[in-house]
N, C-alpha and C positions, 0 to 999 in steps of 0.2 A: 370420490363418489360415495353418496351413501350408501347403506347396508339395508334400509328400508327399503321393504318392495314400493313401486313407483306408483302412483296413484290409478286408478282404473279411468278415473275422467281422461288424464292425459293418453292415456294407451288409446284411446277410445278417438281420441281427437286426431292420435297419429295415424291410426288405421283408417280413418274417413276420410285427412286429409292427404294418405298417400295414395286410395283409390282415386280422389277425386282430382289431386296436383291443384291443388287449390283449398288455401284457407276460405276463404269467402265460401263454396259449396258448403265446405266440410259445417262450417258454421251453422249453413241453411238447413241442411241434413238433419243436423242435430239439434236446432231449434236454439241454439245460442249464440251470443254474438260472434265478430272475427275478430276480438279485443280477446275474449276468452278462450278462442282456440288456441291464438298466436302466444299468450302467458301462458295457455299451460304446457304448448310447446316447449317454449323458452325455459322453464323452470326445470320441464323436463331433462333437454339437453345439459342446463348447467347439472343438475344432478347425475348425468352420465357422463358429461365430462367430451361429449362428442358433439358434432352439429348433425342436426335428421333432416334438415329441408334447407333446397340450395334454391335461390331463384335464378331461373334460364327462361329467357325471355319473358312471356307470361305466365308460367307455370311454375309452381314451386314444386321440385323437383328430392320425390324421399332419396336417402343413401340409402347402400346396402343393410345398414343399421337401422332406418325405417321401415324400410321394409322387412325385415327379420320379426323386430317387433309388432309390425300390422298383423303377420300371418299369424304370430304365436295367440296375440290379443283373440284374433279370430277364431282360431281354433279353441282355446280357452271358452270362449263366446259357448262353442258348441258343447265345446266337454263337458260344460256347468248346467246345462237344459238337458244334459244327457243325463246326467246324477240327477237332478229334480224327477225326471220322469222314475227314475230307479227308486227313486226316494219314496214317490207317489205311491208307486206299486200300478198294478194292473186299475184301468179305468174300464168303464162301462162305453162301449165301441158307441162311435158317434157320428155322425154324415151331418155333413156342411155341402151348401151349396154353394158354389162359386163361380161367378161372372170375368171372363178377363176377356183381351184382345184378343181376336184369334190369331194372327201371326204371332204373339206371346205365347199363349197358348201351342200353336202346333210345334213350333220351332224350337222354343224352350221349355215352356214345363211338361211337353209331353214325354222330356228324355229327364226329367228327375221326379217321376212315381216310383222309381224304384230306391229313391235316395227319402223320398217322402213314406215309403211302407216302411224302411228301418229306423223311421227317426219317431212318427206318430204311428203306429202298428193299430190305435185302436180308433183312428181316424178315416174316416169312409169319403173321398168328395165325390158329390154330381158336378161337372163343368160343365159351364154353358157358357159360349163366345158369339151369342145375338150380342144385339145390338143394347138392347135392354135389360137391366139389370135389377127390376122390379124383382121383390121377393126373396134373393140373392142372400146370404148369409154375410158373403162378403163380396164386394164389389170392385175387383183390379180396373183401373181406365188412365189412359196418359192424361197429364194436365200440364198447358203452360208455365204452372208457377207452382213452386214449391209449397205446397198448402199443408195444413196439418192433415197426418195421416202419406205424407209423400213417402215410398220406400227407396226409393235409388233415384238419380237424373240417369237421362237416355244419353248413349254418343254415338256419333258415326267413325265406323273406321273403314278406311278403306282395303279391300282383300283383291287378291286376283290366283290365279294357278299358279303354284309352284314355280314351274320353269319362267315363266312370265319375273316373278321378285327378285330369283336370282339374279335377272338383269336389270331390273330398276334398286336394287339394292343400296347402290349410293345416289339413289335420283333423287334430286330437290322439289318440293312440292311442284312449281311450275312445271318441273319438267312431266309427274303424273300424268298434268293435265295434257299433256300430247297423247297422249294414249286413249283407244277407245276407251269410251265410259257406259257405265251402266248404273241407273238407279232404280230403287223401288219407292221414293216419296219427289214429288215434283221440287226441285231446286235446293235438294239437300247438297249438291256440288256445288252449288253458288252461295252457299252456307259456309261450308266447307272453304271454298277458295276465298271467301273473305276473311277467313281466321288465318290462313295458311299461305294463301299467292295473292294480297293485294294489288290492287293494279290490273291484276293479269285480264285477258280477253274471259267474257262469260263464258265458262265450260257449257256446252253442249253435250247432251247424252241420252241413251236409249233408257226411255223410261216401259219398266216394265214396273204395273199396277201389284202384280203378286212376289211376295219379298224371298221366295224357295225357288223360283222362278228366273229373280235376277240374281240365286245364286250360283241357281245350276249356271244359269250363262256364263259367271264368269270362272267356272270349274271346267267348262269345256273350252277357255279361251278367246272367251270374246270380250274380254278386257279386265278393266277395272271396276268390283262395284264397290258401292257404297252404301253400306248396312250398315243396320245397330247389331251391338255385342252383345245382344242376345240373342237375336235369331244367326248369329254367324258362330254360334257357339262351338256347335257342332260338327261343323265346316274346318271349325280349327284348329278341333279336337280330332279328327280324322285324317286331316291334312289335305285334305282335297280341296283348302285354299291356303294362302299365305298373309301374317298383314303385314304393309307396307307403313305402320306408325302414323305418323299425323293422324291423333286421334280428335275429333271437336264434338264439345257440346251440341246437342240435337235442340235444346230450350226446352225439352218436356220431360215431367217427372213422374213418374209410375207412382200412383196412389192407393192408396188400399179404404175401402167405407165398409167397416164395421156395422152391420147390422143383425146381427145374429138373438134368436130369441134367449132369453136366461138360460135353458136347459143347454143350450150349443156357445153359450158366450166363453167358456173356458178352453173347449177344442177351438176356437173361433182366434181366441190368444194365442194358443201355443201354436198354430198352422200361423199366422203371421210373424210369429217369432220364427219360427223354422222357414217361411218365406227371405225374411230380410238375409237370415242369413245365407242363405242359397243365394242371391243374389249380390251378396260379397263377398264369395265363393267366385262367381262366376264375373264378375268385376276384378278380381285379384288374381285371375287365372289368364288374364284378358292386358294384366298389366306386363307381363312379358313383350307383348305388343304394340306399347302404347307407342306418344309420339316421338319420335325422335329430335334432336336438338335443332330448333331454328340455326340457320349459316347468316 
């Protein structure tokens, strides 16, 4: 092994592709091909002398040594935007407006203001979650496809009450599906069961339209729902749900549009730099849970 620190591309490539268990995402993420995630994977390892990604089924699967390395990468990520702002010194306090989802918004970024006053102290937001994003400094909205400006892909996991996991514990995807269901987007199960239980019968389930909604449901026991990992954040951080793994792609990417006038374009930067990483933060807090090994 050598004695040189490792390259920051490769760290970079390991920490995207052990959130994402997939080269190919990690790739899209980062706006370069899956030829140059996979080398500098590889080059990586031979220089460590270990292997960082094992393929299980279809997901490449980081070791504890990948993961070691994502978190450290990531947290470095933070510690070095920490020192630039100390570097800067005190700026001139600055207000952005900003547009996002409102289930984004209520569910998750309304529980990190208080991780966003210690990180941009001279940063003021207005949030608005209409519909419309006219005017907007910057503009959060899911999109199908990975476009430039995408910060994370969405996935669904499935969660349900504590006592409830203890017993499905060692249950196989098909077997989930015997169990009541709850959604909060129409055929996110039948999404779901196509990644997970092919063949099987269309899941059937209580579709509730508000996504706090179909979580309480399934914190009081009325099944299994199926949210994305950021509005189940919270839920999983308090424990008052559990996940059950089998994590799948949702197909849409959280994007961020830049429109901020020159006097806000620099707070407009550093609030999206502190977004992404909150959100790989909360992807990597999320992988304790991910999915478990197809049988």
């Amino acid at each position: 092994m050598s004695d040189r620190p490792p390259p920051f591309t490769a760290l970079r490539a390991v920490e995207a592709a052990s959130r994402h268990r997939s080269f190919t995402s990690a790739a899209r993420e980062l706006q370069i091909t899956h030829s140059a995630v996979s080398q500098s994977i590889r080059r990586l390892e031979l220089d460590l002398g270990t292997r960082l990604f094992e393929r299980k089924g279809g997901a490449m699967e980081p070791s504890s040594a990948a993961l070691r390395l994502a978190q450290t990468y990531s947290e470095a990520q933070e510690s070095l935007s920490r020192a630039m702002r100390e570097v800067l010194g005190p700026r001139a306090d600055a207000a952005l407006t900003i547009a996002m989802p409102v289930v984004f918004g209520r569910l998750w970024f309304a529980g990190k203001i208080g991780r966003l006053n210690e990180a941009l102290p001279d940063v003021e937001v207005q949030i608005s979650t209409r519909e419309a994003a006219e005017g907007a400094d910057i503009a959060l909205a899911w999109s199908p496809r990975a476009v430039k400006g995408a910060l994370c892909e969405l996935s669904y996991l499935p969660l349900c009450a504590p006592e409830l996991a203890a017993k499905l514990a060692t249950a196989q995807p098909k077997a989930l599906l015997r169990s009541p269901l709850i959604a909060d987007a129409a055929d996110s199960w039948g999404l779901w069961a196509a990644r997970w239980a092919p063949g099987a019968k269309p899941p059937r389930a209580h579709l509730l339209d508000d996504a706090a909604m179909a979580l309480d449901a399934a914190v009081q026991g009325g099944g299994i729902v199926l949210s994305n990992v950021f509005a189940a954040e919270s839920y999983l951080a308090s424990g008052r749900l559990a996940a059950l793994g089998f994590e799948v792609s949702a197909g849409q990417w959280l994007t961020a549009r830049v429109q901020a006038l020159p006097e806000a374009a620099d707070a407009a930067e550093r609030f999206v730099m502190w977004l992404r990483l909150e959100l790989r933060r909360s992807q990597a807090l999320a992988q304790g849970h991910g999915p478990r090994d197809e049988q």
